[in-house]
VEXDREN-422726 format. One record per residue: residue in one letter; chain; z, x, y of N, C-alpha, C, O in turn. Coordinates in pm, 1 decimal, decimal comma. Atoms other than C-alpha are relative to their C-alpha. Layout:
<pts>
PT; residu; chaine; nz; nx; ny; caz; cax; cay; cz; cx; cy; oz; ox; oy
PT; A; A; Z; X; Y; Z; X; Y; Z; X; Y; Z; X; Y
...
</pts>
This chain:
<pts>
PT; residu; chaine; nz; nx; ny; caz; cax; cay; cz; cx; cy; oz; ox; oy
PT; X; A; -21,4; -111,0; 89,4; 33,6; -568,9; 3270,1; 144,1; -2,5; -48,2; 238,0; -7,8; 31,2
PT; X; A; -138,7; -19,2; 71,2; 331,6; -548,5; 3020,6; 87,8; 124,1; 63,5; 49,1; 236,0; 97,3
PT; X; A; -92,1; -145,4; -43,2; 631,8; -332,2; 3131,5; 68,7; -0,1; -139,8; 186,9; 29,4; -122,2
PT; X; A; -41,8; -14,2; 128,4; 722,2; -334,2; 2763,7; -62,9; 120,8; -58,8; -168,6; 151,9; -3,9
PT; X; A; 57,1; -99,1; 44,0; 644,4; -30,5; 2552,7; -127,5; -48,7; -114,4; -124,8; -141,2; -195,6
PT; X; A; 135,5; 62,5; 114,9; 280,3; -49,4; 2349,7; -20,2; 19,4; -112,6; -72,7; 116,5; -167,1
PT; X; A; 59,7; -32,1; 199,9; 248,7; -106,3; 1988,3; -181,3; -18,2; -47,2; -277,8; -93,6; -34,8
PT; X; A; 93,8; -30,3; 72,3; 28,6; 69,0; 1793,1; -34,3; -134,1; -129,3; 52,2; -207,3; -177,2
PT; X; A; -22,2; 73,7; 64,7; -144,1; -141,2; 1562,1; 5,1; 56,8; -142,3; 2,6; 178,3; -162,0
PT; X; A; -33,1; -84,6; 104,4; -98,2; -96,6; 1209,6; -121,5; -68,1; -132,0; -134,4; -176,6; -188,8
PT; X; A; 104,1; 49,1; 62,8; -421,9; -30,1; 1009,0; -60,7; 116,7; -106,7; -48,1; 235,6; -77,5
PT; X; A; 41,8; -135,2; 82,8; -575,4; 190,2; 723,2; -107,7; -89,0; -60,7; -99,0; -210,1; -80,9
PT; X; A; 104,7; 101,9; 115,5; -862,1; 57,3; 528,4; -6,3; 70,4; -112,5; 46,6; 178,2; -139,6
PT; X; A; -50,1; 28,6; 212,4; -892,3; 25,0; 135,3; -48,3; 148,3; -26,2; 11,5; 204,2; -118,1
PT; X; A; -13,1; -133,5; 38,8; -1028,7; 382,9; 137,3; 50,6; 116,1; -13,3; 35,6; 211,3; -89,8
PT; X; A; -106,8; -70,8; -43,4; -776,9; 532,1; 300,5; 73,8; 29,3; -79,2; 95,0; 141,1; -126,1
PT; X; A; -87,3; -4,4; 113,6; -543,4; 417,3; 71,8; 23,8; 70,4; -130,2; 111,9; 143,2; -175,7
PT; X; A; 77,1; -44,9; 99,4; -756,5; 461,3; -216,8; 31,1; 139,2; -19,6; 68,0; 186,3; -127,2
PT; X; A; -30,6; -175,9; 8,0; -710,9; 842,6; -134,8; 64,5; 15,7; 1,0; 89,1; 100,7; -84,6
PT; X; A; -165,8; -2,2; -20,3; -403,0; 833,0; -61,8; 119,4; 26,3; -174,8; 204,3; 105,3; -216,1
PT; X; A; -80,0; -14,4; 116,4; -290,7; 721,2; -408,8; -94,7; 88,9; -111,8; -53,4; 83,4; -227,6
PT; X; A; 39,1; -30,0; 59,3; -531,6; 910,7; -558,6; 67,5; 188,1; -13,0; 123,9; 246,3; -105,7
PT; X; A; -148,2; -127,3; -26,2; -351,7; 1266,6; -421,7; 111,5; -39,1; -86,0; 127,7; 33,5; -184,0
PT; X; A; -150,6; -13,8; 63,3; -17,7; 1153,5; -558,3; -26,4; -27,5; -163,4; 32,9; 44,9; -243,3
PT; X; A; 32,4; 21,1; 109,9; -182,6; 980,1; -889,7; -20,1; 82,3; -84,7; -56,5; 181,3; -21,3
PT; X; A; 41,9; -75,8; 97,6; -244,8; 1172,9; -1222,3; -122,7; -39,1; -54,5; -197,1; 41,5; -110,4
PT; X; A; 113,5; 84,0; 12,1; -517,0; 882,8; -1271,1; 2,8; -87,8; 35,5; 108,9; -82,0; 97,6
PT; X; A; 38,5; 82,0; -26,5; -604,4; 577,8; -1188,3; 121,0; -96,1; -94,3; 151,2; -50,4; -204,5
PT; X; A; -99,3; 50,5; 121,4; -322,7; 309,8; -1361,6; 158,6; 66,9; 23,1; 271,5; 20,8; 6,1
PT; X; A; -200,9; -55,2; 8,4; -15,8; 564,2; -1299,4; 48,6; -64,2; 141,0; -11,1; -99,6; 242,6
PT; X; A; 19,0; 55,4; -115,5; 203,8; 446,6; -1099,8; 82,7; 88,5; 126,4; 167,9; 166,8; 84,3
PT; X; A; -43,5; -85,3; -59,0; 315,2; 615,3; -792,0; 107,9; -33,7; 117,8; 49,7; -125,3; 175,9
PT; X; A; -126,0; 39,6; -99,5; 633,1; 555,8; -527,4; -58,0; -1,0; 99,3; -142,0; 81,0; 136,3
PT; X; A; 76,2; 49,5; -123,9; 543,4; 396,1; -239,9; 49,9; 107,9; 128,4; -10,2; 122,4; 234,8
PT; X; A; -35,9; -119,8; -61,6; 738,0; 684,0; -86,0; -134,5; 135,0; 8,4; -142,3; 238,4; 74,8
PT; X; A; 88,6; -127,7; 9,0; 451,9; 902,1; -157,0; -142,1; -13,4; 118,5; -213,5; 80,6; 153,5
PT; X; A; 84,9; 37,8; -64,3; 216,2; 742,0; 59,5; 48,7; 77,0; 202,8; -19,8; 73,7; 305,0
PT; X; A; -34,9; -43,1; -139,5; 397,7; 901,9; 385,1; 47,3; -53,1; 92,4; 112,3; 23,8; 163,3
PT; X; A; 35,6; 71,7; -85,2; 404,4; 641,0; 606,1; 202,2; -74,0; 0,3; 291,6; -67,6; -84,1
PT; X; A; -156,1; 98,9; -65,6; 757,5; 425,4; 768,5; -17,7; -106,9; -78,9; -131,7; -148,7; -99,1
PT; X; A; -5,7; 82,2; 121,3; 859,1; 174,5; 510,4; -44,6; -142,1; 78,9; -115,4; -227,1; 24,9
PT; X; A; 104,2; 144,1; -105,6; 747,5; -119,6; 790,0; -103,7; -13,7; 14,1; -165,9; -119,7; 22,1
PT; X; A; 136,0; -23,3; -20,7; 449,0; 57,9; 833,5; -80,9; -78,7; -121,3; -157,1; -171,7; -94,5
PT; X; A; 52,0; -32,4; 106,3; 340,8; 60,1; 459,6; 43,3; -155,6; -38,4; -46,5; -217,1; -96,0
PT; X; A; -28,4; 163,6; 61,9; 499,5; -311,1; 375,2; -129,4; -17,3; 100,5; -236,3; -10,4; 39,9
PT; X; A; 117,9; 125,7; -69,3; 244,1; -469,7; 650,4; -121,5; 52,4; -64,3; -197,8; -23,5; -124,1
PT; X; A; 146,2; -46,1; 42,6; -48,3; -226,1; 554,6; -9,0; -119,5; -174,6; -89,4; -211,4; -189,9
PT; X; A; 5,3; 28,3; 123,8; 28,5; -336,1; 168,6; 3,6; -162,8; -20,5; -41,5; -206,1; -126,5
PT; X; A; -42,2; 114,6; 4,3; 117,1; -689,4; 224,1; -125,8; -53,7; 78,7; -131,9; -176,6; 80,8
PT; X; A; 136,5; 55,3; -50,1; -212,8; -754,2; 396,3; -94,2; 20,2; -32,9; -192,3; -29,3; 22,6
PT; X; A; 107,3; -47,8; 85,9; -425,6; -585,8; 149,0; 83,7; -101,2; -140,9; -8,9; -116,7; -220,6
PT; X; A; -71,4; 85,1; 73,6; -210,6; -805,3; -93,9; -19,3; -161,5; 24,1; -33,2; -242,1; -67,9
PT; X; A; 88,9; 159,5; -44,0; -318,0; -1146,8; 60,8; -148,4; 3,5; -32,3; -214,0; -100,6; -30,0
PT; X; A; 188,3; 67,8; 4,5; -707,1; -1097,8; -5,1; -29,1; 35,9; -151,4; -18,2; 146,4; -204,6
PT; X; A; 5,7; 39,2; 146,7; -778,0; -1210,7; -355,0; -75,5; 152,6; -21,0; -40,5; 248,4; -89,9
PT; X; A; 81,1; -140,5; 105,0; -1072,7; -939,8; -377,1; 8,8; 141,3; 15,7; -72,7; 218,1; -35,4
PT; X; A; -90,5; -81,3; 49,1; -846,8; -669,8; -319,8; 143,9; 24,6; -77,4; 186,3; 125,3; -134,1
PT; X; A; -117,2; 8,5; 70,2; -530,0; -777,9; -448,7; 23,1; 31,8; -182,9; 112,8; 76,5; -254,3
PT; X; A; 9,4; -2,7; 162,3; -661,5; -799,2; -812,5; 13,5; 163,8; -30,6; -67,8; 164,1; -123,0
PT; X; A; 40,2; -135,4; -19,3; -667,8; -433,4; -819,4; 142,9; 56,8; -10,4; 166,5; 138,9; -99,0
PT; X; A; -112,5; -22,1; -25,5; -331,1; -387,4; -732,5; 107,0; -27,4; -108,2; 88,2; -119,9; -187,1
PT; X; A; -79,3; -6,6; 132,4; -44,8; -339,9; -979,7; 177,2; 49,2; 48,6; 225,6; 161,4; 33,9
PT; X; A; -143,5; -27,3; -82,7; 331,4; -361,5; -801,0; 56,9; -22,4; -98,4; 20,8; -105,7; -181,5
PT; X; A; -95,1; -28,4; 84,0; 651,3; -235,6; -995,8; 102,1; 11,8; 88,8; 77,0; 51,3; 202,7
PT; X; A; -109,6; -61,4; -65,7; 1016,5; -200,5; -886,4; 48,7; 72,9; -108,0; 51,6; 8,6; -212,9
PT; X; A; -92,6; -53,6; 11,3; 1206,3; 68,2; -1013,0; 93,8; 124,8; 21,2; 214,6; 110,5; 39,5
PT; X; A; -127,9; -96,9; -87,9; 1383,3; 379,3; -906,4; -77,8; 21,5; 94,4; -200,6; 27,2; 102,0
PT; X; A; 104,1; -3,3; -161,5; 1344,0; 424,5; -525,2; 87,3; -114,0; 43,4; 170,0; -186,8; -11,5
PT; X; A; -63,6; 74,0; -121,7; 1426,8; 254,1; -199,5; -90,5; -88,8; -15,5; -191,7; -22,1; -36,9
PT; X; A; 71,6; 59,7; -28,1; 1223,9; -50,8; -190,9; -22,1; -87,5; 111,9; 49,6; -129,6; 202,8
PT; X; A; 59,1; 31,3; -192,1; 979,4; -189,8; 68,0; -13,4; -193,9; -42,2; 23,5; -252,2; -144,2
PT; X; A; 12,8; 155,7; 41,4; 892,1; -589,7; 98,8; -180,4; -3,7; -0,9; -257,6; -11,2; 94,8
PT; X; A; 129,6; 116,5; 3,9; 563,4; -704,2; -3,9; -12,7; -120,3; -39,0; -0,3; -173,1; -149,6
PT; X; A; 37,5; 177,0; -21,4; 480,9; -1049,5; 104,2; 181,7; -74,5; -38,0; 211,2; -191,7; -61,3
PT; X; A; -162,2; 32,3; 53,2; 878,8; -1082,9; 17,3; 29,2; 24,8; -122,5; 101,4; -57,1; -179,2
PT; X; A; 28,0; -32,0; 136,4; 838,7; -922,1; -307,4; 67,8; 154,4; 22,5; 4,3; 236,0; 89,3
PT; X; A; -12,8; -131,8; -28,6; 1047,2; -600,4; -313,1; -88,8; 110,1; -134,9; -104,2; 78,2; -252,8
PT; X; A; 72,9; -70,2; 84,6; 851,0; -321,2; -482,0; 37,8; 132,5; 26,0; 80,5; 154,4; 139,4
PT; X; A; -20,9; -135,4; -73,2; 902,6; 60,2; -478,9; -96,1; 91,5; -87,7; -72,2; 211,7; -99,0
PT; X; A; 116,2; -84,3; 98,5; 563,4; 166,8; -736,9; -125,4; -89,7; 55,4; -124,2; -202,1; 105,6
PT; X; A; 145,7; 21,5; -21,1; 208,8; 124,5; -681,0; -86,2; 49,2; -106,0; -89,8; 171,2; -121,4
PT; X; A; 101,0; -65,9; 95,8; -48,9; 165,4; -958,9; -132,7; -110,5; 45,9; -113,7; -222,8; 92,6
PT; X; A; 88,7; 44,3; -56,1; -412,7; 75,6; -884,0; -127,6; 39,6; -125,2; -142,7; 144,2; -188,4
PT; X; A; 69,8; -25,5; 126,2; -696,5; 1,4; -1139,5; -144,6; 40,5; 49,5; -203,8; -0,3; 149,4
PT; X; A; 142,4; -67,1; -26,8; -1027,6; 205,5; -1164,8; -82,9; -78,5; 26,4; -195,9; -32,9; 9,0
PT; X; A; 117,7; 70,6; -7,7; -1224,1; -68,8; -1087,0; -20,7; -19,2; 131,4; -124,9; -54,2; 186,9
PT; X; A; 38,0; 54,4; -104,0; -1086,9; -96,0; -764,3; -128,0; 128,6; 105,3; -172,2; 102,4; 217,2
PT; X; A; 129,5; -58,2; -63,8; -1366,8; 185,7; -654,0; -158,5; -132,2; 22,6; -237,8; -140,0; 116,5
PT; X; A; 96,0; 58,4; -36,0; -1614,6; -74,8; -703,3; -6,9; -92,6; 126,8; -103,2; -167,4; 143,3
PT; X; A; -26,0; 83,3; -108,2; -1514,7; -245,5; -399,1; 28,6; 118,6; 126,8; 118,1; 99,0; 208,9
PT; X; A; -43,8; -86,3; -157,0; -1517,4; 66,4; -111,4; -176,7; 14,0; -20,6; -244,1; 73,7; 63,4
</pts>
């Protein structure tokens, strides 16, 4: 048994999200600060950066930098998120 402290792992699935930006969104397409999502900027890079590796969610996805603290996806700094109506067809 580890005498190290236990990490949580770090997981949300595409619906989660989905809702997520849909609260902060005005529609579908806007785009919204990755700040808005709640979450520790480590947290939200791995969640995003691993929904960002799988082709048949990634297409969906629509990363911007500009005002804001930005996070790393996949080594890509970004600090906007916009997400296209299609990606419902995939939850």
């Amino acid at each position: 048994m580890s005498a190290g402290p236990a990490r949580r792992a770090v997981t949300m699935t595409l619906a989660e999200l989905v809702a997520l930006y849909r609260k902060a969104a005005a529609k579908f397409g806007a785009p919204v600060p990755i700040s808005a999502f709640g979450l520790p900027s480590g947290e939200i890079s791995k969640i995003l950066s691993g929904f960002d590796e799988d082709y048949h969610i990634s297409r969906f996805f629509r990363f911007s930098c500009g005002d804001g603290v930005p996070i790393s996806v996949n080594g890509v700094p970004v600090t906007h998120l916009s997400l296209d109506p299609e990606i419902e067809s995939i939850l």
